[in-house]
N, C-alpha and C positions, 0 to 999 in steps of 0.2 A: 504494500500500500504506500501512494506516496502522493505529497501534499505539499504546494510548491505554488511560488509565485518568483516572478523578477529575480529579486535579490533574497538571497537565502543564506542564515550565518550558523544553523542548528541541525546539526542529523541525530535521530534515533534509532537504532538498531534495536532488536528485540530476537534475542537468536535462543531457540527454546532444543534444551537439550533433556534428554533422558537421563536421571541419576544415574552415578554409576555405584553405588552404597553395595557394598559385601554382605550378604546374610547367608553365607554360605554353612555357618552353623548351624544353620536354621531353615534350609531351602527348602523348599515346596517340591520334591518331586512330582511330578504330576505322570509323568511317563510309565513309569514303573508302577503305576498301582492299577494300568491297563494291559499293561503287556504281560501278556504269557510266554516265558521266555525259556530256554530250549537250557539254559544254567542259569542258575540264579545268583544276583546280583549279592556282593558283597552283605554284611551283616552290617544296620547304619548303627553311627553313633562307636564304632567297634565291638558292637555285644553290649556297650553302657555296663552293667552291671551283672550281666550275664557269665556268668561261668563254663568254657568252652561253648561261645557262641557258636563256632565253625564248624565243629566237630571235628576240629586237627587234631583231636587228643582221644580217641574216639570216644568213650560213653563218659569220660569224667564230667563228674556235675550233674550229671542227668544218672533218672531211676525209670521204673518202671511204678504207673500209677494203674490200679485196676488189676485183670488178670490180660490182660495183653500180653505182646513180646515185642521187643526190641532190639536192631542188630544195627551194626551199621555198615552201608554202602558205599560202594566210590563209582561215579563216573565215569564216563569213555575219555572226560575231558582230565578225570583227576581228583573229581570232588568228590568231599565225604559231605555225608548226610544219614539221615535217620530215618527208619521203617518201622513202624506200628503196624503189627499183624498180628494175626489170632486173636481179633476183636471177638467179644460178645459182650459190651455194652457200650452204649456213646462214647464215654467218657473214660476208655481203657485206653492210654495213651503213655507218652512219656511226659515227667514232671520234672521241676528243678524249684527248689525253695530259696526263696529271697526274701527281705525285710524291706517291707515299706514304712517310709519315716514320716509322721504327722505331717499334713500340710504340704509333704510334696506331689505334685504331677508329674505321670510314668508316661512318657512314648513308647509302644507297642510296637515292632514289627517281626513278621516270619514268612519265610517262604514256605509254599504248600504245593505239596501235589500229591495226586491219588493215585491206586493203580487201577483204577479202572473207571468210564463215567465223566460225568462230572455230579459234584457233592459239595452241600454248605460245608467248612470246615470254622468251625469261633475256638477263638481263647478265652478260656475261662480263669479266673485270678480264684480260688480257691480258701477261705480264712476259715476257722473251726466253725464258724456259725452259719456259711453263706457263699453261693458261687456267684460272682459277679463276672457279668459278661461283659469282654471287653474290646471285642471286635467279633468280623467273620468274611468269606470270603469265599465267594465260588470257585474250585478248585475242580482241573481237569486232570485226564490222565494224559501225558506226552509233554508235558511244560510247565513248569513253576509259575506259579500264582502270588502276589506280595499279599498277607494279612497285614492290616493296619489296626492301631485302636491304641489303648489308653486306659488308666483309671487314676482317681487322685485319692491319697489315703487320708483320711477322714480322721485315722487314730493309728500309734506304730503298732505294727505288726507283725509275724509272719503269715505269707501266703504260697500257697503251692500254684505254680502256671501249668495249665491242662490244656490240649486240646479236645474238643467234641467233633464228631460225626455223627451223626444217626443212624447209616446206614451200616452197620458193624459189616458187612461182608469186604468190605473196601480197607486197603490198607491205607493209612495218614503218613505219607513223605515228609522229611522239618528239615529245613537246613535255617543259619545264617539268624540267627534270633537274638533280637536285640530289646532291650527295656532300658531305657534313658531316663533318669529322675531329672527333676528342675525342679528349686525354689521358686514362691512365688515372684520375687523380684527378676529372678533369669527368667521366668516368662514373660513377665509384664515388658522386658528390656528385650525381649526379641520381637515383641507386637509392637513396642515403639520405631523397633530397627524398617519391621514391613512396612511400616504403614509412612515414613519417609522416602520409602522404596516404592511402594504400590499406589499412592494417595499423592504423593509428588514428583515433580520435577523440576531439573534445575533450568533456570533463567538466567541468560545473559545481558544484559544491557550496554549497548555500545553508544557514547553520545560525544561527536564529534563536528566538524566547522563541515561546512559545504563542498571545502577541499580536501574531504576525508582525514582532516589532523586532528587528533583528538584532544576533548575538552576536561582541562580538569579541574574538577569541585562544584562540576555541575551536578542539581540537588536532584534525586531520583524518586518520587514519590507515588506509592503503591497502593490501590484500594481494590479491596475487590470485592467484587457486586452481587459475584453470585456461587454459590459451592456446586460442580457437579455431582456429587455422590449421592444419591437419593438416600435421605435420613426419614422416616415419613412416620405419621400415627393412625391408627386407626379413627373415623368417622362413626358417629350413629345420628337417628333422626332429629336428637336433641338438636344438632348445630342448628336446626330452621326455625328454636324457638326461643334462643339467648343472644344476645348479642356479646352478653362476656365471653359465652362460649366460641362465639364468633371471631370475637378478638384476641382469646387466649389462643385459639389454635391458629391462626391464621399470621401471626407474629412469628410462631418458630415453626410451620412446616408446609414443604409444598408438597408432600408426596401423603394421598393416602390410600386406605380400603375401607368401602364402606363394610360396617361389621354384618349384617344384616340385611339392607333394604334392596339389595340389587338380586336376592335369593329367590328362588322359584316358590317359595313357601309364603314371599313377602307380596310378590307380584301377581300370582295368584291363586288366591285362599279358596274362590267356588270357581270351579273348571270353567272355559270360557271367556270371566270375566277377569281381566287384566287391568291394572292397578299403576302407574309408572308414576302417581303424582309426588308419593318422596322420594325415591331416586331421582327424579328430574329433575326438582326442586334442588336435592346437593349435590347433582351435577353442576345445576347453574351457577350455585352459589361459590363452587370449587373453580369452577372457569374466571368467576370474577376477580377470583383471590391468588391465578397463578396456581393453582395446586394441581397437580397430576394426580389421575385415578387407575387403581388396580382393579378393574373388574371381577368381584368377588361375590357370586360364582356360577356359572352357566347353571351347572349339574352335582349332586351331593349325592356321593355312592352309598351314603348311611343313610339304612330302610328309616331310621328313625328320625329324619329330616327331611323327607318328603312332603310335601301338599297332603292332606290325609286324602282328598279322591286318588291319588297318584295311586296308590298301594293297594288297592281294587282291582285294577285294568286289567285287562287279558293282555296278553306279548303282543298281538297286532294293535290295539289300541294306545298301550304306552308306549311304542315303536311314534307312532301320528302325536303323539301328546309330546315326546320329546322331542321331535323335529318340529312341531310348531314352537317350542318352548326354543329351542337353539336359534331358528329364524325370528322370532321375534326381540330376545334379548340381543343379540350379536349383533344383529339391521340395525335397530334403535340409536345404540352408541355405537356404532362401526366409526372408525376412525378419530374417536373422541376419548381413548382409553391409552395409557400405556403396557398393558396387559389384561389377558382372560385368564381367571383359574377356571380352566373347562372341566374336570373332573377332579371335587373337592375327595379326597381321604381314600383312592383307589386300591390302595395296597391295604388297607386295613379291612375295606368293605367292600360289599359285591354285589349290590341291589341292582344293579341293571346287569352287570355279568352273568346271575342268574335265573336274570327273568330273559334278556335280549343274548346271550349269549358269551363266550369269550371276547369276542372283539367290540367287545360295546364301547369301551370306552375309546379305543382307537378309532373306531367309526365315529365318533363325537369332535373327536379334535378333530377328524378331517373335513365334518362340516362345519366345525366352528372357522377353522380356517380357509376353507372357500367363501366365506362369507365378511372376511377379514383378516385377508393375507398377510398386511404389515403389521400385525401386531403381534407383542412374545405369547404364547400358548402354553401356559405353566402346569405340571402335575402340581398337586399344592397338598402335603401330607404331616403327619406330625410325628414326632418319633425315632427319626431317623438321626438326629445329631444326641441324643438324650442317651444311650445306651440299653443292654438289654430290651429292646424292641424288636422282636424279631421278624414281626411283619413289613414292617417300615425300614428294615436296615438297610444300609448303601449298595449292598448287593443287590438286594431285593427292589430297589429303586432304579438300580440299571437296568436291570433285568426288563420292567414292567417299560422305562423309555423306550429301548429295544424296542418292544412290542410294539410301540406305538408307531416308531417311526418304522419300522417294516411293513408296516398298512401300507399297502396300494396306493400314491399319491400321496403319504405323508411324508417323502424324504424331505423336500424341501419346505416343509413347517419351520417357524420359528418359533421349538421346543424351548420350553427353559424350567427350571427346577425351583420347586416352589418348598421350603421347608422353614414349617412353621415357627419355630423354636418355642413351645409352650414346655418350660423347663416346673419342675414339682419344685416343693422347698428343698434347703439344702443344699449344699453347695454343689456347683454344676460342674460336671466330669468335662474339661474344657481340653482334655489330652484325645479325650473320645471325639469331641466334635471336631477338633481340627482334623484328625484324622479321618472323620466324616465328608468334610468339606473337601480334603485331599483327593478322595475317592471321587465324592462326584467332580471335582473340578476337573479331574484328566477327560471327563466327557467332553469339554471344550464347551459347553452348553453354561450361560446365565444362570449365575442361582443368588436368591433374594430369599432373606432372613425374611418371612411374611407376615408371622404375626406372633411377634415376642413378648413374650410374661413370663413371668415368675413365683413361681410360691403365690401367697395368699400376702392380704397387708398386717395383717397381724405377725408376721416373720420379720424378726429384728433385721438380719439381715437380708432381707430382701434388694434394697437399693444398690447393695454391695453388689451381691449376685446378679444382680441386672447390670449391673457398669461390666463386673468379667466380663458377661456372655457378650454385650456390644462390642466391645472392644476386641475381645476373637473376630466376632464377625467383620468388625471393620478393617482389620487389619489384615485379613486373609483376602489373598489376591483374587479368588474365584468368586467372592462376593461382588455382585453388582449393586445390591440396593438393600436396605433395612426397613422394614414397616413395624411397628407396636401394634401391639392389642391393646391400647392404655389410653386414659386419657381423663379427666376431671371426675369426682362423684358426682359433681352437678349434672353429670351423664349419664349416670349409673356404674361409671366404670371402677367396682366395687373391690375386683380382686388384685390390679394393679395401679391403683387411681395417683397421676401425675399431681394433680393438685383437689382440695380439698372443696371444702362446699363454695369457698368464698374465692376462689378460686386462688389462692395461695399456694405454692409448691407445699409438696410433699417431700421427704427423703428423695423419693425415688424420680420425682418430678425435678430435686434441685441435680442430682446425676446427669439426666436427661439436659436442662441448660447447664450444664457443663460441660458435656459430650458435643452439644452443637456451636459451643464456644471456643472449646480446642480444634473442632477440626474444621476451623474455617482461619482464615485474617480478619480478625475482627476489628482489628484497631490496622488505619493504614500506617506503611510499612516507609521507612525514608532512611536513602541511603547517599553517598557521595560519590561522584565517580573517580575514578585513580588516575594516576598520573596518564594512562594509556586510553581513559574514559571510557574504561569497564567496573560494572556492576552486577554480580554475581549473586544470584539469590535460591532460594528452593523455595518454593509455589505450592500450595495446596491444588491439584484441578479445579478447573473453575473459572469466572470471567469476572476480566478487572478492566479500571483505569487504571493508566501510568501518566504521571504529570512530573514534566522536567523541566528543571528553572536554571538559571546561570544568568549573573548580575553580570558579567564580562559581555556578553552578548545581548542583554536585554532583554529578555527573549522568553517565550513558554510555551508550552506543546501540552495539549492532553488527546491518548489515544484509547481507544480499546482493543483488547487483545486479548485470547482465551489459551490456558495451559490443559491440556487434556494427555492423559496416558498415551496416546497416538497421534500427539502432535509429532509429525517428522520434523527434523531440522530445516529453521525456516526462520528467514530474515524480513521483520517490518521495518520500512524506512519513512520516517516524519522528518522533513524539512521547513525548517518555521524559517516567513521569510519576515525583511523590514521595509 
């Protein structure tokens, strides 16, 4: 861009590079937790705390858990590894006992393969009272599989690591097993590390004379106007009868879901008769205020969220009832949405798989998406970052995409992954979810934190818990966007309520403006330029002014210009003339 008259004494350069920040202790493989690989990759972390992670020493460290057997094998390539055979119960495997210490978070990984099939294979963490589960991972026979997961110890301990199968006739392959502890500070100091990495980029400032000589102690000042990263709350009918509520939500968010009124149950209560006047109403009200909307939700595969005529119908009737209902929500707001959750809780439930078939919900996204091709198309589930879910797990989450997008006409969908994060009390297993998010992220597919709570408000820490779980999610590269389930009592919003009747912050309300205070410029940013009339900065994404002064030339410039994860290197030139 260039701006120019006659005489001209002021150049701006604006040259926007990609950090280059090492978090190599920390990195996101994403590759590796998709590939089935014909040997399996090193042990990460070196084993962490494992004892003969490799099995270079053959069975040291490890027993035998169950009435199983275990031997050990070497490769064509060389490698050793371990075989569980003469299963006769899930959980007849090999074990290795280790001490978990209060308060730390365990990274989880192991390579798996079976000899025959493929088969769930989970690690279970084992303590005298209780197996908690800590991952799992679809495993074939012919190629190694990476398990991921996690547990955080709650109190020190020992626990015994187990694998399960179900299918006892299959033998369980282990190589390369690794368990990493981190304090809470070494976590919190590797999500600060991402989130300069994944949330930033660096910015150059070049400000120089018209004869390309550079200017210096020209003043460099930074505002910026707008955050990309969608931070968002949930919505209910309330906002169209308060205007506190109007005002309170509309100051800190532009992204929401309505909780309720866009549902098939809301829009129509007696068959036939359809209903769109509160959705429309905070649609319009969202359009006025700048706010983007998740369409929440075409279709809800839980029998027990239905329209009560729905749950009547013969399979040809609810077959026409759901195709009118898909045609006329999708038509309505076609192009007016930044997302559809076209089938709410699929992996848990099967109201229309059992009444329409297996392919019902795949047949839904495909007409949701002929009907509105540019927008993202989210499974939308819960469970799946939470642990011990075993409907919902990331396997099971891939598994069921698959399916979708193997439909006839579905490849070119734009899928994306919708996971809820509705965490119980208690502190949240954040070793388990990142590992979650790992899993789905090597999909290469959008995934949005959808609709985040925690515990009840009577849970001291509650607020705590809710800042962890954001800050994983924010800081994890595979995250696109955050929604809340939360929001004022004055709302009803009873179990995670932001602010109180009078509309005051809550604990968990004052988290929340402090989360969307750090991760933005909120105060603009002013720098000098050096003797070469460069000015070096790191950028939240997102769009700014830049306004540049220098008494020597008399002179000022304001431009705008936006720093985004994909901005390519790229130079704006402002020439202010006299």
């Amino acid at each position: 861009m260039k701006l120019f008259t006659e005489t001209c004494t002021l150049w701006l350069s604006c040259i926007l590079l990609l950090s280059g920040m090492n978090i190599s202790a920390f990195s996101y493989d994403y590759s590796s937790t998709t590939k089935c690989l014909v040997e399996p990759q090193r042990a990460q972390y070196g084993g962490g705390m494992i004892v003969n992670p490799e099995f270079n020493h053959s069975l040291e460290g490890w027993t035998v858990f169950g009435q199983g057997e275990i031997e050990e094998r070497i490769s064509k390539a060389g490698n050793s590894f371990i075989v569980v055979h003469s299963r006769t119960h899930p959980l007849d495997s090999l074990s290795q006992k280790v001490l978990l210490e209060k308060g730390k978070l365990y990274s989880f990984s192991a390579w798996i393969q079976i000899s025959e099939g493929r088969e769930t294979v989970s690690v279970l963490f084992k303590t005298t009272d209780e197996l908690v589960r800590g991952g799992k991972v679809i495993a074939e026979h012919g190629c190694w599989s990476l398990l991921k997961g996690g547990i955080i110890a709650n109190f020190s301990t020992h626990v015994e690591i187990l694998f399960e199968s179900k299918d006892t006739k299959v033998d369980i392959w282990v190589d390369n097993v690794s368990l990493q502890p981190f304090t809470k500070e070494q976590w919190k100091s590797h999500q600060d590390i991402s989130i300069s990495k994944v949330r930033k980029s660096k910015v150059r400032f070049k400000v120089t004379h018209a004869n390309k000589t550079a200017i210096q102690g020209a003043i460099v000042s930074i505002k910026q106007l707008k955050s990309n990263f969608p931070f968002g709350c949930g919505m209910n009918y309330h906002i169209l009868e308060s205007t506190d509520y109007q005002n309170w939500f509309a100051s800190r968010f532009k992204f929401t879901t309505f909780t309720n009124e866009m549902k098939w149950y809301s829009t129509e209560k007696i068959q036939g008769q359809e209903n769109y006047t509160v959705p429309d109403a905070m649609v319009k009200f969202s359009k006025q205020n700048g706010i983007s909307i998740r369409g929440h939700n075409i279709l809800w595969d839980n029998p027990n969220h239905q329209p009560n005529w729905v749950k009547s119908l013969s399979s040809d009737d609810l077959w026409k009832a759901v195709e009118k209902r898909i045609n006329s929500v999708v038509s309505r707001y076609r192009g007016q949405l930044i997302a559809w959750d076209v089938v709410n809780e699929n992996l848990h439930f099967r109201f229309f798989e059992d009444k329409l078939g297996e392919n019902a919900s795949a047949v839904f996204y495909s007409k949701a998406y002929q009907l509105d091709p540019n927008t993202n198309m989210f499974m939308n589930e819960y469970g799946t970052m939470n642990g011990g879910d075993e409907k919902a797990s990331p396997a099971n989450y891939k598994k069921k995409l698959k399916e979708i997008l193997q439909y006839p006409g579905n490849e070119k969908i734009l899928l994306a992954i919708g996971l809820q994060g509705n965490f119980g009390s208690g502190q949240p297993n954040l070793a388990y979810m990142r590992s979650s998010l790992d899993i789905l992220g090597a999909t290469g597919l959008p995934i949005w934190l959808t609709e985040v709570s925690v515990g009840v408000a009577k849970d001291t820490d509650q607020a705590q818990h809710l800042e962890d779980i954001l800050r994983e999610g924010y800081s994890h590269p595979a995250v696109k966007g955050i929604v809340m389930f939360a929001g004022p009592i004055a709302a009803n919003f009873k179990e995670m309520p932001l602010a109180d009747i009078n509309f005051n912050n809550t604990p968990a309300g004052d988290v929340v403006d402090k989360l969307l205070h750090e991760w933005k410029h909120s105060q603009a940013l002013e720098f000098t330029a050096d003797d070469k009339g460069f000015v070096d900065v790191l950028l939240f994404h997102g769009d700014y002014n830049v306004t540049v002064q220098h008494t020597e030339a008399n002179s000022s410039t304001t431009l705008g210009f936006r720093v985004t994860k994909d901005t390519p290197q790229a130079t704006i030139n402002v020439r202010i003339c006299t």
